[in-house]
C-alpha positions as CSV (number, residue, x, y, z in Angstrom):
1,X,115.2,71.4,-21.1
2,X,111.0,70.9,-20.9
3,X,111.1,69.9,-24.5
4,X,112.8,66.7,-23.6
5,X,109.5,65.5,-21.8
6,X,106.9,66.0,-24.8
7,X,105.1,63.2,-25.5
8,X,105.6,61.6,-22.5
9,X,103.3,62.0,-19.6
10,X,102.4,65.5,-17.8
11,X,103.6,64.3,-13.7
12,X,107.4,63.8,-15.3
13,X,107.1,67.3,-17.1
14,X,105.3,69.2,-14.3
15,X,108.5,67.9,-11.8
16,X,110.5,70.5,-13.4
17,X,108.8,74.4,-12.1
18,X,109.7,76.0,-15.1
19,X,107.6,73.8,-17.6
20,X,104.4,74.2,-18.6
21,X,102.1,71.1,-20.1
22,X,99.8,71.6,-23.0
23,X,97.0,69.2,-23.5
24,X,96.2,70.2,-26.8
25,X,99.5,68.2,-28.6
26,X,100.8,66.6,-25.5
27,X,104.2,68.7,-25.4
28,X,106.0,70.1,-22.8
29,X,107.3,73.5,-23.2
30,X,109.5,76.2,-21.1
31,X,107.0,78.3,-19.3
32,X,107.5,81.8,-20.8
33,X,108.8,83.9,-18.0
34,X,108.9,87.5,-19.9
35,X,104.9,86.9,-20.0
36,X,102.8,86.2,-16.6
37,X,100.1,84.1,-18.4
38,X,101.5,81.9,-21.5
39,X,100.2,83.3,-24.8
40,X,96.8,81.5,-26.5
41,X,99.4,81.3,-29.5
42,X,101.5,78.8,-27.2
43,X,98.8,76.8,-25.8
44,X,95.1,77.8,-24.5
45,X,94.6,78.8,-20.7
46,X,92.2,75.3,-21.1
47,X,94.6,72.9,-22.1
48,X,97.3,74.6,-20.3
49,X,98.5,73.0,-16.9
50,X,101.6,74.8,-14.3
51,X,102.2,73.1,-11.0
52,X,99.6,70.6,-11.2
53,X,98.2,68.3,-13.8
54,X,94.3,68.0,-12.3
55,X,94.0,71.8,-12.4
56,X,93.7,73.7,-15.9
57,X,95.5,77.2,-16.0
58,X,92.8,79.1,-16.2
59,X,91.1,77.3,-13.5
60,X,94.4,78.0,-11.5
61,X,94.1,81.6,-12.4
62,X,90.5,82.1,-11.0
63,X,91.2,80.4,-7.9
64,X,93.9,82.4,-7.1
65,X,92.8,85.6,-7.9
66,X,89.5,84.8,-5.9
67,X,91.9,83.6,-3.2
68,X,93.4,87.4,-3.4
69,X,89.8,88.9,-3.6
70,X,88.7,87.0,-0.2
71,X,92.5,88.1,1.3
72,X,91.7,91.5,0.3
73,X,88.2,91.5,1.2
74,X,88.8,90.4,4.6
75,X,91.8,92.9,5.1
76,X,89.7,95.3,4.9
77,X,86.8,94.5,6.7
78,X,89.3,93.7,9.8
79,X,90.8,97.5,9.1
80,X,87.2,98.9,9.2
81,X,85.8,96.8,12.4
82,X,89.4,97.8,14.1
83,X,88.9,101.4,13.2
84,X,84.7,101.3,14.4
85,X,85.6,99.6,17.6
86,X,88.3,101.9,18.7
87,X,85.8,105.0,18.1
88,X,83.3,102.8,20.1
89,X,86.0,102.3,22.5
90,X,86.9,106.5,22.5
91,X,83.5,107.2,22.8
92,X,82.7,104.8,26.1
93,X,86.1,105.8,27.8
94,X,84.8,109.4,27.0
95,X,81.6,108.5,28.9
96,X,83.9,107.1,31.3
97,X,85.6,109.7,32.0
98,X,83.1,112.2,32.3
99,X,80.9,109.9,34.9
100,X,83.8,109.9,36.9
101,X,84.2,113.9,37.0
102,X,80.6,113.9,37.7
103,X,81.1,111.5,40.7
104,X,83.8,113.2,41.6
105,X,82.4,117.2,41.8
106,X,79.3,115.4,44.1
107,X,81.7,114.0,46.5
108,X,83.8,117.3,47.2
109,X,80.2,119.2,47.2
110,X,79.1,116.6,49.4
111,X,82.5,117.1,51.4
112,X,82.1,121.1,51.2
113,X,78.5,120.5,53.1
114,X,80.0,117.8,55.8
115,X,82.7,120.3,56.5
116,X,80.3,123.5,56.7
117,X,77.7,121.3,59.2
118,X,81.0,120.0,61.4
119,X,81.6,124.0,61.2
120,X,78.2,125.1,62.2
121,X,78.5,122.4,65.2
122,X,81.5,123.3,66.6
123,X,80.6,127.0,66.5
124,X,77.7,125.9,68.8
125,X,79.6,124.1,71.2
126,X,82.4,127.0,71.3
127,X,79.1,129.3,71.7
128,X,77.9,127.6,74.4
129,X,81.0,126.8,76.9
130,X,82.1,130.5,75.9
131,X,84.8,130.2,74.0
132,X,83.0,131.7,70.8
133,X,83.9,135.5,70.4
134,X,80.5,137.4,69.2
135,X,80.8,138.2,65.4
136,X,79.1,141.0,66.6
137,X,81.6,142.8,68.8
138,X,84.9,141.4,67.8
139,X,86.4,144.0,70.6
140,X,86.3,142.8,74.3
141,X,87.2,143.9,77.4
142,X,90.5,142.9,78.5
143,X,90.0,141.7,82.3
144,X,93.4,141.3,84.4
145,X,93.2,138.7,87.3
């Protein structure tokens, strides 16, 4: 039991996790469970000491619940920086994409005029040796040999 350690010093009560020290009449006492922080009827948050002697409870208390605040805190800012770069990232891959479709559509135009121009050449050549039918008069003459 704590109460065995009253009056003694607050390093041989604190060994045990369940007691709680109190400065105020040097006693050691069961930490009350039902209750998350003891009562002021038990013992001040000032005088009170949990865990360690060199750290008051209520100092205990602030520290952790601005330990929680900074956990929290940062939690969320990482959610919200995750969340702006991946729209960042949506948006660029968006730009992306649509350069490349732009790229794209010039290279098969581009391909369209480099096929009409090989086209137009060919027809000339044909034209030339003969072997060209006039769009004119798609009828000829048959000739037998």
């Amino acid at each position: 039991a704590c109460s065995e350690f009253s009056q003694k010093s607050c390093e041989e009560c604190l060994k045990n996790v369940s007691c709680l020290w109190c400065y105020t009449n040097n006693t050691c006492i069961d930490y009350p469970v039902r209750s998350i922080f003891p009562p002021s009827s038990l013992c001040s948050l000032s005088n009170a000491r949990w865990g360690v002697c060199w750290i008051n409870f209520e100092a205990l208390i602030i520290a952790m619940a601005v330990v929680a605040g900074l956990i929290l805190v940062s939690i969320t800012v990482c959610c919200c920086y995750c969340c702006y770069c991946r729209r960042r990232s949506r948006s660029r891959l968006d730009e992306e994409e649509e350069q490349l479709a732009r790229k794209r559509e010039e290279r098969r135009l581009q391909s369209l005029q480099r096929k009409h121009e090989r086209k137009l050449k060919h027809d000339e050549i044909r034209k030339k040796y003969g072997l060209l039918q006039d769009s004119d008069n798609p009828y000829s003459r048959f000739e037998n040999e």
